[in-house]
N, C-alpha and C positions, 0 to 999 in steps of 0.2 A: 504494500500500500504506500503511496507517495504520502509525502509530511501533510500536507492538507487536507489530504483524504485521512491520514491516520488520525489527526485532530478532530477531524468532524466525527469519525467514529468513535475515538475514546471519551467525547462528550454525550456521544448517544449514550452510552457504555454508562457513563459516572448516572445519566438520568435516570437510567435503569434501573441499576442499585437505589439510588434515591428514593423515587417511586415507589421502589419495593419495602423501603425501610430503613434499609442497609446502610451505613454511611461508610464509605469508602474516600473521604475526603483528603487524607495523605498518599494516596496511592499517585505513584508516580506512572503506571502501567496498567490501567485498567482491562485491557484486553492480551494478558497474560493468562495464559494455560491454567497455572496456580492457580490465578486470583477468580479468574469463572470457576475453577470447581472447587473452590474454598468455597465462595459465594452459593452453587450447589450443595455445599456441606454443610451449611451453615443454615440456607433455606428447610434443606431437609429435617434438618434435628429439630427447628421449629416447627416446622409439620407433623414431627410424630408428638410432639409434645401437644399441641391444639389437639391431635385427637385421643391422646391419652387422657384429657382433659374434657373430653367430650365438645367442643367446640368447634364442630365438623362446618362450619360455616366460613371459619379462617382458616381450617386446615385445605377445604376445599379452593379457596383464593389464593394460599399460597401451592397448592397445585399448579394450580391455573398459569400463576408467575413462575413454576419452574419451567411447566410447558411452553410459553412464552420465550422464555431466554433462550428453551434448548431450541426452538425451532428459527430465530432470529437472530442469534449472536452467537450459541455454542458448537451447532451444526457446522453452520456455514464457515467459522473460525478454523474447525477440526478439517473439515472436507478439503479448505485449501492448504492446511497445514500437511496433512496426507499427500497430496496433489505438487507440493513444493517439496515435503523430504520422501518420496515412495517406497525410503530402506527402511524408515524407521518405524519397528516393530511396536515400539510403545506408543503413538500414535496411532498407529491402525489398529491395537489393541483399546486405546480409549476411544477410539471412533465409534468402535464398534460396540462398544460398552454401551456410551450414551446414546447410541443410534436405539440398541435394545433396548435403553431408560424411558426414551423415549416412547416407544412404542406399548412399553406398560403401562406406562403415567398413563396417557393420553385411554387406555382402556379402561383403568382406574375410574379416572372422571368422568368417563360416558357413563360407567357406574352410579356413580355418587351421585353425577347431577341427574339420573333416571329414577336413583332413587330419593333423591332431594327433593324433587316436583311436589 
């Protein structure tokens, strides 16, 4: 990504976070490997915790917000990361990870909000 294009995107990136909750305000790298799936890791523990808690109403919106990142920022990040290093095993290992996260979340929620109605 060129410098201007990378700035526009690591501002989408910090909104994101924001949005979400998250403050991410010292980050020098917002669109670091780490720092998306820290962000992921961090999302998630709050999710289990909203439904451990019985409050399937935020656990269900911070679903929503992972499935949102993975399909706009962490995909598409991974896909050209794969695509620029095509050796690299740990890559196409977490590609394929979240590709699969993906695809459970997102069945998850047709759940929840089928049964949510």
């Amino acid at each position: 990504i060129r410098a201007p294009e990378r700035d526009l995107w690591d501002k989408v990136l910090m909104e994101f976070y924001r949005n979400a909750g998250y403050d991410y305000t010292d980050l020098s790298d917002p669109d670091s490997i780490d720092v998306m799936l820290n962000f992921m890791e961090i999302l998630t523990q709050d999710t289990v915790i909203d439904f451990e808690k019985y409050n399937t109403n935020s656990g269900i919106k911070k679903l929503l917000i992972q499935s949102r990142f993975i399909g706009s920022h962490l995909m598409p990040f991974l896909t050209s990361c794969v695509e620029k290093y095509p050796n690299s095993a740990y890559l196409k290992l977490v590609h394929t990870f979240i590709k699969e996260d993906m695809t459970l979340l997102n069945d998850c929620l047709r759940l929840l909000l089928k049964d949510n109605r």
